[in-house]
C-alpha positions in Angstrom: 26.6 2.5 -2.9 23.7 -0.1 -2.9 24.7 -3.6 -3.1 21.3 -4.9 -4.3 19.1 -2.7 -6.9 15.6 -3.0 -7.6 14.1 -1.8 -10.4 10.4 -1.2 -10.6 9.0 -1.4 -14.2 5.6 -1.1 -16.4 6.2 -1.4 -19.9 5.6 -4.6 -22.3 8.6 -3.8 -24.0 11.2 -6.5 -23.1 14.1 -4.7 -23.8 12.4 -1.2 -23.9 14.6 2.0 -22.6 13.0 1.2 -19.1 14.7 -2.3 -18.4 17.7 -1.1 -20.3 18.4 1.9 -18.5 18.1 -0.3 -16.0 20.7 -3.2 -16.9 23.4 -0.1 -17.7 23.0 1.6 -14.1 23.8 -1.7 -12.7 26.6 -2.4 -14.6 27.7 0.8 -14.5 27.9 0.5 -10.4 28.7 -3.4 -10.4 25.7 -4.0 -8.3 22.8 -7.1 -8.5 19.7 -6.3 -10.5 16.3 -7.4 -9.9 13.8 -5.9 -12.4 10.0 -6.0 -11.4 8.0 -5.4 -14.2 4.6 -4.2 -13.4 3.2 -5.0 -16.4 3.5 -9.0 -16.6 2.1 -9.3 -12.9 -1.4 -9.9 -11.5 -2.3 -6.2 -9.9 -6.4 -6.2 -9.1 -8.0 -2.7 -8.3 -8.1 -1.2 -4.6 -11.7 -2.1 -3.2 -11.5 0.7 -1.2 -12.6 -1.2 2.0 -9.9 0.4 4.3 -9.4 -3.1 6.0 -5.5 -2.8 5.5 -5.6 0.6 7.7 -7.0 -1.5 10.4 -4.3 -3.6 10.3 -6.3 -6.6 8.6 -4.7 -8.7 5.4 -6.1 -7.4 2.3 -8.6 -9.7 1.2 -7.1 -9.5 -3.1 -5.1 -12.5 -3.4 -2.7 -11.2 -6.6 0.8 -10.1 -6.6 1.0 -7.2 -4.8 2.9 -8.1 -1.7 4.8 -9.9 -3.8 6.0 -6.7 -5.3 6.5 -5.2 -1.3 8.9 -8.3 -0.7 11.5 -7.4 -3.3 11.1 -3.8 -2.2 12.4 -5.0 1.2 15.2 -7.2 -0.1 16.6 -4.3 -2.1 19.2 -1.8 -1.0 18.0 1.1 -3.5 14.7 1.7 -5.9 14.8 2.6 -9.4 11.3 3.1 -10.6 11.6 3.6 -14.1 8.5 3.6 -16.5 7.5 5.7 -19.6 4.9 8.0 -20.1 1.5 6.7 -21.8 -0.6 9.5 -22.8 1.0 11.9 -20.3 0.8 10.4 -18.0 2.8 6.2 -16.2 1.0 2.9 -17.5 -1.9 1.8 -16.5 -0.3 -1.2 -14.1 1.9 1.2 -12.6 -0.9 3.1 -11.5 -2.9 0.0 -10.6 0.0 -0.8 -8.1 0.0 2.7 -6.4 -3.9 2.7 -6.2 -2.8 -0.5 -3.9 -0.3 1.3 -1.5 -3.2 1.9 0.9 -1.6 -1.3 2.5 2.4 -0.3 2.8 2.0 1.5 5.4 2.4 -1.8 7.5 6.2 -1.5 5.2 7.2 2.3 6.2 9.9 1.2 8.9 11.3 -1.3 6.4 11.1 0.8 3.5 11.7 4.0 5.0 15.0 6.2 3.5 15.8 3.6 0.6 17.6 5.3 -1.9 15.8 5.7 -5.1 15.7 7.3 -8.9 12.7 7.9 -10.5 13.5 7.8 -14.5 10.7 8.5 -16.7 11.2 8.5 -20.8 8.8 10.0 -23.2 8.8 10.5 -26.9 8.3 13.8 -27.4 9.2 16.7 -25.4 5.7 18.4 -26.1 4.2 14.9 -24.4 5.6 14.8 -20.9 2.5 15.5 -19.5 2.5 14.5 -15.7 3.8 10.7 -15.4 6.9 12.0 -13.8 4.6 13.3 -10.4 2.8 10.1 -10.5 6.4 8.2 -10.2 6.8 10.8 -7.5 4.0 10.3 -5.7 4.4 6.0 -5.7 8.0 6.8 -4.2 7.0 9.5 -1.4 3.9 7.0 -0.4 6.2 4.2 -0.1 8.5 6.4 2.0 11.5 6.4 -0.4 14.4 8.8 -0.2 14.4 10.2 -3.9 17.6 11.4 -5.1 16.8 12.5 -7.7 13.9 13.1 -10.5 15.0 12.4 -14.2 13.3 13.2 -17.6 14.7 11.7 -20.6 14.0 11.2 -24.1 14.1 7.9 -25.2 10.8 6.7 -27.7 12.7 3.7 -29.7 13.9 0.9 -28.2 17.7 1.9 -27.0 17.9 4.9 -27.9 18.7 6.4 -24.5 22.4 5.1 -25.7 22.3 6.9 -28.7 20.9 10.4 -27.6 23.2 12.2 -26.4 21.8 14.5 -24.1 19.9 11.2 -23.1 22.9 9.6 -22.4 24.5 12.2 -20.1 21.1 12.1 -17.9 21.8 8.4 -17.6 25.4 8.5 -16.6 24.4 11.2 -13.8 21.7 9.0 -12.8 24.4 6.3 -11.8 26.5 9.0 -10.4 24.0 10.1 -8.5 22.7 6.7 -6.8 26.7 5.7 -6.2 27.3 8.9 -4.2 23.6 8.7 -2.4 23.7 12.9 -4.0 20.7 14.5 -4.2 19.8 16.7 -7.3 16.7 19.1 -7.9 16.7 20.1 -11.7 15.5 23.7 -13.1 11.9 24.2 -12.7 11.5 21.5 -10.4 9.8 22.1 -6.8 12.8 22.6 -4.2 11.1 20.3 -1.8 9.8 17.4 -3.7 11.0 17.5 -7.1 7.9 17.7 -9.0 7.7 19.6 -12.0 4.2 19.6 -11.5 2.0 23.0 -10.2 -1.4 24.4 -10.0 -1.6 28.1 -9.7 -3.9 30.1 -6.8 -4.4 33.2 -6.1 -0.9 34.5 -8.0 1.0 31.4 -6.2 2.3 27.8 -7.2 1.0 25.0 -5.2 3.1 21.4 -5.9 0.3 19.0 -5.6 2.5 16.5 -4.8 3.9 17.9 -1.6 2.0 21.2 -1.1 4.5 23.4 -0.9 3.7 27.5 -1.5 6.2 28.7 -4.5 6.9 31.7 -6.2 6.2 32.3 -9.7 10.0 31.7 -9.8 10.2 28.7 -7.5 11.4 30.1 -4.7 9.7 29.0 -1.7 6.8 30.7 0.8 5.5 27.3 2.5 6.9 24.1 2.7 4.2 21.4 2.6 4.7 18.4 4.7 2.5 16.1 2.4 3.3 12.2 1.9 6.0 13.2 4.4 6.3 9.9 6.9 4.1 12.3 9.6 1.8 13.4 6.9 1.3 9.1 5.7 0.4 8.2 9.3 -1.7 10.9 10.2 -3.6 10.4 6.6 -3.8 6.7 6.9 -4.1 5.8 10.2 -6.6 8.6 11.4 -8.4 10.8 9.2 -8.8 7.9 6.4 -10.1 5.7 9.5 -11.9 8.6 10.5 -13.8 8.4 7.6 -15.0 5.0 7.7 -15.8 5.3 11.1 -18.2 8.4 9.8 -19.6 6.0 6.8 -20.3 3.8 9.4 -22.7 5.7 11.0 -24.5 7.3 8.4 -24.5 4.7 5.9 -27.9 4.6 5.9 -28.6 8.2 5.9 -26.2 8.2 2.5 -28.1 4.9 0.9 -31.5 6.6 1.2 -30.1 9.9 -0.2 -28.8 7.2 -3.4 -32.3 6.4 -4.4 -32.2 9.8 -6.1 -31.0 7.8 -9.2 -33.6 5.1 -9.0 
């Protein structure tokens, strides 16, 4: 059971059903509770320069590595955000758009524990902001437990739902026993609930596994797994800016097509 919980946030809600399912996990396994909330912090967009993958400082002075350092002083990750037009908040994407530069954090980070928990209003709206979650806690090289939808649009009602509720108790039961637990029509390997179909098939986007029309699995994909990071970042995304490099030019001439 972790001793120190983090909770990562993105709402404006103070006491929305993000921070509060987050207070009643903590209390419910007696643990210390540091919320981040996303949405109050200074998070600047990605330039896209690829200096972090060359092991250089990135150059935005804001509150991003702010954000890594109570990541590395917690025992276990909660990332717990709404959905916003189906898909997370707008500064919660703004932070993973930054995770170019945690790879430097992978041995640190690597195998925390964590629960993504994503509430939306209406069951017809879930969209996709679940997979984004997803994606923020497989970059960062978290061990998900578990992936959680739950209703909860009003401000505490995850306590009064019912069904809510139970999700929320097995949520705590989960991270307390460090059990993993892949719901019905989620994929097997990453928990998405997320697919694209080809060619009669079901590819997860997130991880790129092969499934059946049923879930079962063909082909297990191996991506945002820890080889999969370090072989993205550190080569072929280098690779790329090495090829930019050399045919900048060649790619600012063909630009003038717009002039």
């Amino acid at each position: 059971m972790p001793l120190k919980l983090l909770s990562i946030v993105a709402t404006e809600r103070k006491n929305g059903n993000s921070v509060l399912a987050s207070k009643y996990i903590a209390k419910k396994l007696g643990v210390e509770l540091e919320i981040v909330n996303l949405a109050k912090l200074d998070i600047r967009p990605c330039k896209a320069c690829y200096k972090c993958l060359y092991g250089e400082d990135c150059l935005i002075e804001d509150d991003v590595e702010e954000i890594f350092g109570a990541i590395e002083r917690a025992d276990a990750i909660l990332i717990s955000s709404p959905v916003y037009w189906l898909d997370a908040t707008g500064k919660l994407k703004a932070f993973l758009d930054r995770c170019f530069m945690s790879l430097k954090y992978h041995e640190k980070f690597r195998e925390k524990k964590a629960l993504v928990l994503t509430y939306h209003g209406f069951n017809e709206m879930i969209g996709w902001a679940s997979a984004t979650h997803l994606v923020l806690a497989r970059i960062l090289g978290f061990d998900v437990l578990a992936n959680i939808e739950l209703r909860a649009a009003l401000p505490a009602e995850i306590f009064t739902d019912k069904e809510t509720f139970k999700k929320l108790e097995l949520a705590a039961e989960l991270l307390k026993k460090g059990e993993t637990r892949i719901f019905e029509n989620q994929c097997p390997i990453c928990m998405s609930i997320i697919f694209r179909v080809e060619n009669g098939t079901l590819l997860c986007p997130v991880c790129g596994s092969k499934l059946d029309l049923e879930l079962n699995l063909i082909e297990k994909g191996e991506k945002f797994s820890e080889e999969w990071i370090v072989e993205h970042f550190s080569k072929e995304l280098v690779g790329l800016k090495e090829k930019f490099k050399e045919i900048k030019d060649e790619l600012k001439e063909a630009a003038k097509i717009v002039e």
